[in-house]
C-alpha positions in Angstrom: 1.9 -45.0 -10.4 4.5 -43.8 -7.7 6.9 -42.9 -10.2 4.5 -40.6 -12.0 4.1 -39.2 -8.4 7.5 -38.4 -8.2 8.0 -36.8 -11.6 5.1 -34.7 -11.0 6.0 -33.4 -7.8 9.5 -32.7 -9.3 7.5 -31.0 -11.6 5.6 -28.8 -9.8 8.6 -28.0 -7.1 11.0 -27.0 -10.5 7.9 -24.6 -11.8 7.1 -23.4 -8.0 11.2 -22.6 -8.0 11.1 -20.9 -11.2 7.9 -18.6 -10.4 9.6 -17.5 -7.2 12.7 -16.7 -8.6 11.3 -14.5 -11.2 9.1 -12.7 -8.5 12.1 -12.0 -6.2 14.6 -11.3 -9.6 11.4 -8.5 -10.7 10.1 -7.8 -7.3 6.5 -8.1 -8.9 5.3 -8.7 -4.8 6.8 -4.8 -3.9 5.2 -3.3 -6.9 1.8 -4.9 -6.2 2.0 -3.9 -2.6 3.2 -0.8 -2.7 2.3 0.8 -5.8 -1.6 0.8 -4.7 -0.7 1.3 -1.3 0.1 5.0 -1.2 -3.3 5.6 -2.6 -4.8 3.4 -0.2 -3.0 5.2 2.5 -4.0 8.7 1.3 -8.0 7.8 1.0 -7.3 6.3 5.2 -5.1 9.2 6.2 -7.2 12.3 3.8 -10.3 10.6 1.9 -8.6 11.0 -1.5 -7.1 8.4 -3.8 -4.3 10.5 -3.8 -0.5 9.6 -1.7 -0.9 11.1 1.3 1.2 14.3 0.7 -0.6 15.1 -2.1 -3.8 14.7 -0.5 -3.2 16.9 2.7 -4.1 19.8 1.9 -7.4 18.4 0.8 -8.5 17.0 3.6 -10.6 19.4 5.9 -8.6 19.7 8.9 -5.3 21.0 6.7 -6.9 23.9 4.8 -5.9 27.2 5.5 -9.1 28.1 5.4 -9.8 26.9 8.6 -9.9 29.2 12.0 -11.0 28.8 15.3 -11.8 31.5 17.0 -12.2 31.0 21.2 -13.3 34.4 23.7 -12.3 33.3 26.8 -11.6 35.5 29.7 -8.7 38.2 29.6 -5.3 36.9 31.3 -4.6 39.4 34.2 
C-alpha cells in the first residue's frame, strides 16, 4: 500500500511540474489576467467595457460638452 502511495505522489508532483512549466513556458496566467483586465479597468475608471483610453472620452466628466459656468463677484 505505501508503495502505491509513493508512485502516486510521484505521479501527481511530475504532472503538477509539467502543468507549471507549460503555464510559465506560455504565460497562459498573464493572458488570463491581463487580457480581461483592461476592460475591467475601463468599466471601474469610465463605465464602459472598453480599456480605459478608449473609454475616456465616454465617460461624462471627459466630454467636451461639458461647461461650468460660475458668476461670482468682479476682481477689483
Amino acid at each position: 500500500m505505501a508503495v502505491e502511495a509513493v508512485l502516486i505522489l510521484t505521479l501527481l508532483l511530475g504532472v503538477s511540474v509539467m502543468v507549471s512549466n507549460y503555464f510559465k513556458s506560455e504565460e497562459l496566467l498573464i493572458r488570463f489576467i491581463q487580457n480581461p483586465w483592461g476592460k475591467v479597468s475601463g468599466l471601474i475608471q469610465n463605465g464602459q467595457f472598453l480599456p480605459p483610453e478608449d473609454s475616456l472620452h465616454l465617460h461624462p466628466n471627459n466630454r467636451d460638452t461639458r461647461f461650468l459656468s460660475v458668476i461670482g463677484e468682479d476682481p477689483k
